[in-house]
KELODO-75978 format. One record per residue (C-alpha): residue in three letters; x, y, z. Coordinates in steps of 0.001 Angstrom, whole numbers, plus 500000, padded with zeros to 6 digits. Layout:
<fikols>
ALAXYZ ...
</fikols>
This chain:
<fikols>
UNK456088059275418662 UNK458312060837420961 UNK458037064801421059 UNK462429065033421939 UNK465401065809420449 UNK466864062913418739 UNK470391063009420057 UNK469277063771423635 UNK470377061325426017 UNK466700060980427494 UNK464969060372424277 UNK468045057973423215 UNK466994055934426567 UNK463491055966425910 UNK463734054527422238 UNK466652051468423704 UNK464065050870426579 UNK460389051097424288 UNK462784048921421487 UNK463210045924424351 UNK459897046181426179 UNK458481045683422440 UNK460802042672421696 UNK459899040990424971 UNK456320041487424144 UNK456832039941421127 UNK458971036777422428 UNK462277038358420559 UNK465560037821421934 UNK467442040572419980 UNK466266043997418403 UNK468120045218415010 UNK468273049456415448 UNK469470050850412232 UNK470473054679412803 UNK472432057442411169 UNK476209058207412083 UNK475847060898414752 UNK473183059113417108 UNK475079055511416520 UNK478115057722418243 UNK476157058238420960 UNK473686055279421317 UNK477260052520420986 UNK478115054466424237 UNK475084053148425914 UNK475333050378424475 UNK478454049533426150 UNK477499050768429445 UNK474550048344430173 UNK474501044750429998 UNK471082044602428654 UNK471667046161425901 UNK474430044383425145 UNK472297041086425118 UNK469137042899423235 UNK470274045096421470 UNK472041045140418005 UNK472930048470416851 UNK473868049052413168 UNK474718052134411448 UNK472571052938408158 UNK473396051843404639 UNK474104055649403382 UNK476569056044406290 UNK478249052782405810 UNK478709054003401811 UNK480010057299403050 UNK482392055795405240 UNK483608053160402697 UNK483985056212399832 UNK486767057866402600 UNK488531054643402975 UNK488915055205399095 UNK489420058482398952 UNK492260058477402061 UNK493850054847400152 UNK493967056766396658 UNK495699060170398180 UNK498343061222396240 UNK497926058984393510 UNK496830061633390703 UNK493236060512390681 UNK491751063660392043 UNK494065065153389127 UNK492490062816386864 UNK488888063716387901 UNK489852067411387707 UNK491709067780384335 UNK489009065148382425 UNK486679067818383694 UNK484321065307385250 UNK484462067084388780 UNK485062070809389807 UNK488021071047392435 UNK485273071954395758 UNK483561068269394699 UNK486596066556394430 UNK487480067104398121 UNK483868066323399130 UNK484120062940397402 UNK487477062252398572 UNK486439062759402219 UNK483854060657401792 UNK480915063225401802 UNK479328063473398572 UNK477626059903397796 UNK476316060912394414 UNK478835062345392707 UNK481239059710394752 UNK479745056839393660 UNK479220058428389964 UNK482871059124389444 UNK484203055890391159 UNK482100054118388546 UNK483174055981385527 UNK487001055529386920 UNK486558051892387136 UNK484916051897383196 UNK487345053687381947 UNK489997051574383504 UNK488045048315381875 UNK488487049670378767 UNK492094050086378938 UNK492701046599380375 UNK490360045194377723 UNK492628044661375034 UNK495512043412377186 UNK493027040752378780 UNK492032039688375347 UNK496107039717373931 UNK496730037491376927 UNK493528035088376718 UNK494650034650373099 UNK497953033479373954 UNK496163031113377164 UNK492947030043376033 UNK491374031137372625 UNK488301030169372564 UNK487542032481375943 UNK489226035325374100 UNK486820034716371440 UNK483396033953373887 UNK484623037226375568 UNK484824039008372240 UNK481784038189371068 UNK479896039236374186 UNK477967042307374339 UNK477919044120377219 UNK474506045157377657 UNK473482041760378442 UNK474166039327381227 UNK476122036986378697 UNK479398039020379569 UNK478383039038383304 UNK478264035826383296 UNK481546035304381071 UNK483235037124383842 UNK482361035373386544 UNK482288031663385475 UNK485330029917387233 UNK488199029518384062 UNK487801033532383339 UNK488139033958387082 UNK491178031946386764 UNK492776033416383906 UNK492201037224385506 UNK494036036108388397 UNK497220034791386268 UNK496853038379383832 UNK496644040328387229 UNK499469038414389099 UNK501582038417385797 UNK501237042173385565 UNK501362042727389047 UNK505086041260389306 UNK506274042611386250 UNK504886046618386926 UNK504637047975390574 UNK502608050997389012 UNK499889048086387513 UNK499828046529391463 UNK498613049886393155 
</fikols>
């Protein structure tokens, strides 16, 4: 244990240094550090300034904060689109939450909202996917009909090479014909 301040510069030191006297002990080349957002900031700068870390040391910023970052992206890409509307007038998030999750800082309710978004968009390209299937390939219309979707049946439905390729001729074929459909 090391009685500091986490974001100190000292204690920051102390933890690279302790981290690469370990892996040498050990007979380890390279040492994986896996930290939150605001001491990565500050431990990449060391990690740039010395040559041994640079050969030791692999820094990586934590799964949460990797999430966080990624639900931004989304929420900067889908600005302006209505979405936030969406989420607001459905009454599935309060105005104050819908700015959290579209800058990225609210994984929860993010992540829960992004998922119901992307259901309820499934469910209105269900029946177009199964219109076009029927005129392409019937018998996948009807294996993708009869699947339930509780089960890995329409998992693996999905994901089995001639669905892949008839999603990518309904998506390209709607793509080209509606610019709205592309965004």
């Amino acid at each position: 244990m090391i009685l500091n301040p986490a974001h100190e510069t000292s204690t920051l030191l102390t933890v690279l240094n302790r981290c690469m006297t370990l892996a040498d002990g050990l007979g380890k080349k390279h040492v994986v550090l896996t930290v939150d957002q605001a001491l990565y900031c500050k431990l990449i700068e060391m990690h740039w300034m010395s040559d041994d870390f640079q050969e030791h040391i692999v820094l990586r910023m934590g799964g949460l904060h990797i999430a966080l970052n990624f639900l931004k992206v989304i929420g900067k890409h889908m600005a302006g689109s209505g979405l936030s509307e969406i989420w607001l007038e459905s009454g599935v998030l309060a105005e104050g939450s819908i700015t959290k999750v579209m800058e990225g800082k609210a994984y929860g309710k993010g992540m829960r909202v992004h998922k119901l978004t992307f259901q309820a968009l499934w469910r209105i390209l269900y029946p177009q996917i199964l219109d076009f299937l029927e005129t392409h390939d019937v018998n996948k219309a009807e294996e993708l009909k009869s699947a339930t979707p509780s089960t890995y049946e329409l998992e693996e439905l999905l994901e089995c090479n001639d669905m892949r390729n008839h999603l990518s001729k309904f998506f390209k074929q709607w793509c080209e014909e509606d610019a709205t459909f592309s965004y």
